[in-house]
N, C-alpha and C positions, 0 to 999 in steps of 0.2 A: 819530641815536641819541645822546643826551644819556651825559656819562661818570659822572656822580652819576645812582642809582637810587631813590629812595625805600625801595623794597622791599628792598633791600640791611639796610639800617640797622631794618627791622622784623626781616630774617630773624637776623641778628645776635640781636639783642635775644632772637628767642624761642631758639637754639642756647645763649647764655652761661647762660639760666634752666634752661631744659629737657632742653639735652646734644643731643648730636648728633643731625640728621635724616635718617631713612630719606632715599634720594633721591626716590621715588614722591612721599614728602610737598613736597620741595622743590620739585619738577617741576609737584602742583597747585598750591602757592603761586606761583609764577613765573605759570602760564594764568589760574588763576581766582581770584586773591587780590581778596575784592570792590573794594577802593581801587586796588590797582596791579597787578594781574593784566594779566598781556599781551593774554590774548582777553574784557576786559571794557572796557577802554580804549578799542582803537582797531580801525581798520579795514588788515588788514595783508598787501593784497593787490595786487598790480598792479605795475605799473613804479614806483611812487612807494612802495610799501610795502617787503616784506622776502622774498617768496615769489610766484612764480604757480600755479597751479595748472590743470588741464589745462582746466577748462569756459573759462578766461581767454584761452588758448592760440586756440582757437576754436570757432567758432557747432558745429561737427561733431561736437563730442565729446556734449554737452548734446542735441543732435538724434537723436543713433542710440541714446541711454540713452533718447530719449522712445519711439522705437521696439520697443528691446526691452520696454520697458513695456508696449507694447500687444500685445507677443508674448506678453505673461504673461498680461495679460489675457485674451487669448485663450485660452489655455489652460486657466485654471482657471473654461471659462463663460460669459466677458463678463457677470460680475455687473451689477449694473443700478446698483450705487455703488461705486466703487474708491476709497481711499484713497490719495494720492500722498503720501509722507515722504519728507523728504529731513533729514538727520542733518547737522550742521554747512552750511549752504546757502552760507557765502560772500555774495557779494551778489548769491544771487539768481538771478547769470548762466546754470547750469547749469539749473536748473528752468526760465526764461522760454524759453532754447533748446528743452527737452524739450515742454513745453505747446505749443509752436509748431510742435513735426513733431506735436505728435498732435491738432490742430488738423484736419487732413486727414482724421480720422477720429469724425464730428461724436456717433455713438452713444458714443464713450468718452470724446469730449471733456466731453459734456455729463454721462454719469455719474461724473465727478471731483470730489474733496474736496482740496485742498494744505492739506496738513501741515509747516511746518516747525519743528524742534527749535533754536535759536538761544537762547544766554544772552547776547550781544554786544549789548546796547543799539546800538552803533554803527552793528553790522554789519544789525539787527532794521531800523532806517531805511534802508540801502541797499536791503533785501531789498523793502520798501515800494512803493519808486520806482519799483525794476524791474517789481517782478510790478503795480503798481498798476491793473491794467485785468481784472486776475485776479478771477474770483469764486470764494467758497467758499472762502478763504482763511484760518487760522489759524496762530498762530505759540505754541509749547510750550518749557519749559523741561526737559522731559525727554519721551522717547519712551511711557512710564507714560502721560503725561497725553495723547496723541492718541485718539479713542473707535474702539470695535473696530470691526471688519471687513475684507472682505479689502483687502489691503496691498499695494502694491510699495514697499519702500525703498531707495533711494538713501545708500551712507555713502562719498564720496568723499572720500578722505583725513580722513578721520574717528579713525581707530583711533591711528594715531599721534600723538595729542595728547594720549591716553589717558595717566594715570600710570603709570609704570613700576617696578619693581623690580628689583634689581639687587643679586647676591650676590657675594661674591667666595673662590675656593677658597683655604684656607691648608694648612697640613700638617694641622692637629686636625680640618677638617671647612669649609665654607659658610659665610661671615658675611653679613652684611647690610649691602651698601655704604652709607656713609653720608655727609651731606656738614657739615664740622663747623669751628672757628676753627683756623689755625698762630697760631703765636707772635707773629706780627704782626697777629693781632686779623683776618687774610681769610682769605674761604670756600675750603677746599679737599677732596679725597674722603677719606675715610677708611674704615676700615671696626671692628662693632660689636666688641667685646670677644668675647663669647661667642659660638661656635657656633649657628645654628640645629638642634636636636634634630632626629636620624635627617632630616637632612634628603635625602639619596641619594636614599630609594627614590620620590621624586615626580619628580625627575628625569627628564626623554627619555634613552634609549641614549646619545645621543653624546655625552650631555655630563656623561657618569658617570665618563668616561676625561680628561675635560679634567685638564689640566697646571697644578701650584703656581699661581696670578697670575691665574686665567680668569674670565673675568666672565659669568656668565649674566643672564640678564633675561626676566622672565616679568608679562602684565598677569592681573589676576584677570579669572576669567570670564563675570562678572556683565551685560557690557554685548553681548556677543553671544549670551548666552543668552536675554537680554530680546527681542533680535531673531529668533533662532531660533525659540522657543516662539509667537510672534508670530503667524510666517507658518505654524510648522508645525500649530496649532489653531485660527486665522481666514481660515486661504487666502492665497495669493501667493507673493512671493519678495522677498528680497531680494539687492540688487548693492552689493559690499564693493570699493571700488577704491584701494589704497596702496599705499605703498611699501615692501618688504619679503623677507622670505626665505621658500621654500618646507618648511626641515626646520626643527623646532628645534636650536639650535645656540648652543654657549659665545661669546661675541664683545659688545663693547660698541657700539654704535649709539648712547648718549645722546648728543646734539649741540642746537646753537643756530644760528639763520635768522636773519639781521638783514644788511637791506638785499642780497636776493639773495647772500650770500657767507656762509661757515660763522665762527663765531664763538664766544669762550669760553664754555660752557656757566653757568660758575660769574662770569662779570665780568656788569654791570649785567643783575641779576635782573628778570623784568617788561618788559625794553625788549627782548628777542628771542625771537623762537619758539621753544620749546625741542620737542623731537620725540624719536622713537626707533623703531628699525624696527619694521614688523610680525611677529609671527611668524606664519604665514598656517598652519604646521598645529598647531600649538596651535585658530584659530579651527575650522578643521577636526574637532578633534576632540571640542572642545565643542559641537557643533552636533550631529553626528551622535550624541553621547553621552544628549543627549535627545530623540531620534528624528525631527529634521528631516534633509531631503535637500541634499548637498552637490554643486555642481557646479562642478570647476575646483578647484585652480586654475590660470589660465592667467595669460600672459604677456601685458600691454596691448596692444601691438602684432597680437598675435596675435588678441586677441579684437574689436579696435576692425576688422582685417581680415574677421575673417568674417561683423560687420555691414556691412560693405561702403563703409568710412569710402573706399578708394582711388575707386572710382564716384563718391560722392556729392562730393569734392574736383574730379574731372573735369567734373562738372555743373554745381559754382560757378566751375570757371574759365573756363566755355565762355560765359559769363554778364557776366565781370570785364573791365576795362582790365588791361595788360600787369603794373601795378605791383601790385594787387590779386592778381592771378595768382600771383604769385613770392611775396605773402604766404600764401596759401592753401596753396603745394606746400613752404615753411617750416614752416607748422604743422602742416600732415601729417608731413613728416621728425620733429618735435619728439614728436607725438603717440607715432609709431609705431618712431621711430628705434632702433637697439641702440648705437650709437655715442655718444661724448661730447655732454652735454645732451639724450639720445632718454632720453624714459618709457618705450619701447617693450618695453624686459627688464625694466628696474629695476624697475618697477610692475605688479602681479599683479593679477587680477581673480579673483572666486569668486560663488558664488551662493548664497543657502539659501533652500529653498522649504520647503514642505509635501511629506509624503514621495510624495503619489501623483504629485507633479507631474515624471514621468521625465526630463524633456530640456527645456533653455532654449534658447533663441537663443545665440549666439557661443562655445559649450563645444565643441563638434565640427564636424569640416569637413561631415559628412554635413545639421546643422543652418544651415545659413547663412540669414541673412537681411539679405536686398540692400535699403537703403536707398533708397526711392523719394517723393521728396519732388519737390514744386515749383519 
């Protein structure tokens, strides 16, 4: 990562004209600023990038997601054309894994459509290569533009790249954190002059009590509503998988990814990932607020168990040389772990379907489905 940013010296320029930026607006400028946007540049994933994510981790994660897939389809009919979306695809990895356990199952296989949502030029050519043997493939710039029918969507760390907002409590009321010039001409937080009006009573409970100095942060509900309404009047479901809290709650989360290690959010703009947690029941309660069904949320670990990720690691390493093996029961720990570097807690999974569709694979022990692959 380079120490001059390009986008530094644009966002300057628009702050000295325009006045301070909400952080939300800073945060789209940093991903998707067309010339130096972080996620329109580069490819920023892997041991050589800035972040891994779980499909990277291993083939098991992307395999039992292709699974539950086929458990939805089952359930709502085995339509005779499914839509497979997948929201942010990375390169790819995660979908070619899921098309390959549902490979085994040739009537779904062959009723599929792939769908992916990618604005990444970079990442649109990785996704290429991977899936390149794939038929029935298209690639969208927003989930609007995929054509109706029933669904399964895929948003695997999706949400938190979303923009963010972020207030901060004073004695008068709520301001709007903002990110604006010191004295020395660099970016630092600030917050807006004025009060946000009666802004309390939209507020969750708990964070009507928050303390002088608390920062809340909330994303609009625009992009899981898209999805909820989706599946809740074309059929399907969708699996939401990030990194997140389960209550809404006062606390800052905005942060910056660059080269696997945490990094200043506000130093070279565009050269790191900028992110922020989920709030998993805000998504919760926008969903079921326009009448789609909620399932979950649960705990990664927990759900990646009750499709039966521990089996299907037994079956690859009964299969593997010694040193293949010791990487297989790694990326199990990593996947499933609670401990230092495990997604196993930190990562929640949920579900939104259509309302009649009562119960999905991996939400309850009573539902398990055991991973039976080749």
């Amino acid at each position: 990562m380079t120490e001059y940013s390009p986008l530094q010296s644009e966002l300057k320029k628009l702050i000295k004209t325009s006045g301070p930026m909400p952080v939300w607006r800073y945060m789209e400028l940093c991903l998707t600023h067309p010339k130096f946007g972080y996620y329109v540049s580069r490819d920023p994933l892997g041991r050589e990038g800035d972040f891994t994510t779980a499909p990277e981790v291993s083939q098991m994660f992307g395999e039992l997601l292709g699974l539950w897939a086929a458990s939805v389809w089952k359930a709502i009919g085995s339509p005779q054309l499914l839509r497979l979306i997948e929201l942010g695809p990375g390169r790819g990895t995660l979908m070619a894994d899921a098309l390959r356990a549902l490979r085994v199952l040739p009537p779904l296989y062959q009723s599929l459509s792939v769908h992916l949502v990618e604005i990444n030029p970079v990442l649109r050519e990785k996704q290429r290569s991977t899936l390149s043997g794939v038929r029935n493939i298209a690639w969208h710039d927003s989930i609007d533009d995929v054509p109706d029918g029933p669904a399964v969507i895929f948003a695997n760390e999706y949400f938190d790249v979303l923009p963010v907002h972020q207030v901060v409590r004073r004695e008068n009321g709520w301001h709007e954190r903002v990110v604006e010039l010191d004295s020395h001409g660099k970016l630092e937080f600030g917050v807006a002059t004025d009060p946000i009006p009666r802004f309390e009573v939209l507020l969750p409970p708990l964070v009507r009590a928050a303390p002088i100095g608390a920062v809340f942060e909330w994303r609009p509900d625009a992009e899981i509503m898209k999805i909820a309404s989706r599946v809740r009047d074309q059929d399907g479901a969708a699996l939401i998988i990030d990194y997140g809290h389960l209550r809404s709650d006062a606390g800052d989360t905005f942060q910056a990814i660059a080269r696997h290690s945490f990094a200043d959010p506000l130093k070279n703009p565009g050269q790191a990932d900028v992110t922020a947690h989920v709030d998993f029941q805000s998504l919760v309660r926008a969903s079921e607020d326009i009448g789609a069904r909620v399932h979950g949320p649960v705990p990664q670990g927990d759900f990646l168990k009750r499709l039966g990720i521990e089996t299907r690691a037994v079956t690859l390493m009964a299969k593997a040389s010694h040193e293949v093996s010791e990487d297989i029961s790694s990326a199990l720990k990593r996947l499933i772990g609670t401990g230092r570097g495990g997604m196993g807690s930190m990562f929640k999974v949920m579900a939104v379907s259509e309302p009649n569709l009562t119960s999905v694979a991996g939400f309850a022990d009573e539902q398990e489905t055991k991973a039976e692959l080749p």
